[in-house]
C-alpha positions in Angstrom: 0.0 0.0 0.0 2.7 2.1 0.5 4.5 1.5 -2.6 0.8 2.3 -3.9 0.8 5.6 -2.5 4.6 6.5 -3.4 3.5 5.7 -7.3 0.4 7.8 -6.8 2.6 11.5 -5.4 5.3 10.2 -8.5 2.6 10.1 -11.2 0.5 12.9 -9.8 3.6 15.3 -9.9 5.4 13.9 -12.4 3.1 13.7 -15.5 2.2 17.4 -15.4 5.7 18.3 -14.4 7.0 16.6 -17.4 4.6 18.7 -20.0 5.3 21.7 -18.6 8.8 21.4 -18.3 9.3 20.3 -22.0 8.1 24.2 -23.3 11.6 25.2 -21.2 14.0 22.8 -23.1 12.6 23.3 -26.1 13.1 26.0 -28.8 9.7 27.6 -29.5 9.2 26.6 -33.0 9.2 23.2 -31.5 7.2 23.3 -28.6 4.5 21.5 -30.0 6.9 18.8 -31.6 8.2 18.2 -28.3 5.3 18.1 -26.3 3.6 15.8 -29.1 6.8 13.5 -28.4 6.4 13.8 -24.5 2.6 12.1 -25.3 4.2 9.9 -27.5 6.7 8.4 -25.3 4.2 8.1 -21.8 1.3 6.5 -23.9 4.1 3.9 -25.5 5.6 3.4 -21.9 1.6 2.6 -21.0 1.9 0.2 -24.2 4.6 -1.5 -23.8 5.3 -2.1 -19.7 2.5 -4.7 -19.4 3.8 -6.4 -22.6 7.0 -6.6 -21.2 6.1 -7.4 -18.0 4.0 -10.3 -19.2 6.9 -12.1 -21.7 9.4 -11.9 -18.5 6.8 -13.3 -16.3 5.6 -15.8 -18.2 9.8 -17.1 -19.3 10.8 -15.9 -15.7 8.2 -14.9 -12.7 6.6 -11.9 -11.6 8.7 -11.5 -9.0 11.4 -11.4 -11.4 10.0 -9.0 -13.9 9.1 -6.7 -11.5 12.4 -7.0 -10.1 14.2 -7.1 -13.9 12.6 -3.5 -15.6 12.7 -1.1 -12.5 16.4 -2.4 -11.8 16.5 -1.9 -16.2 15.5 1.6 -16.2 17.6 3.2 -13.5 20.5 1.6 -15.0 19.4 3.3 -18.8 17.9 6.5 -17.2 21.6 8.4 -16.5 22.2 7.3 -20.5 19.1 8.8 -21.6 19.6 11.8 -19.6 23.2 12.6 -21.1 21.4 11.8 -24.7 18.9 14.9 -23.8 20.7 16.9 -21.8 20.6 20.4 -22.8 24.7 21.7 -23.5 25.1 24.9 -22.5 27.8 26.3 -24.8 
């Protein structure tokens, strides 16, 4: 339950935070672009996390899938954030 909760604050604050933050790292012609991208990304996330969950669990176990992507993703997050980082030159 209190994983539960911790998930509910992360998504409640950062959804919005991550459409409103994408009009300051973004050049103004392509504010829509990015934001369109943003959507893109969180609805293929939505897609594509039960999928993945399910092959794991079904070669591996649930425990093991949800032990296998969260572990996954922080170790490709600091990559993804040096891809997009914004170089201030």
């Amino acid at each position: 339950m209190l994983l539960g909760c911790v998930y509910g604050v992360a998504m409640g604050l950062g959804f919005p935070l991550h459409l409103s933050l994408i009009g300051d790292v973004a050049e103004s012609r392509l504010r829509p672009k990015a934001t369109s991208l943003v959507w893109f990304l969180m609805a293929g996330c939505y897609f594509l996390s039960p999928v993945i969950t399910g092959y794991l669990a079904r070669s591996l176990s649930f425990t093991a899938a949800f032990i296998i992507i969260p572990i996954f993703i922080m170790l490709c997050a600091p990559f993804v954030h040096r891809l997009f980082k914004k170089h201030i030159s």
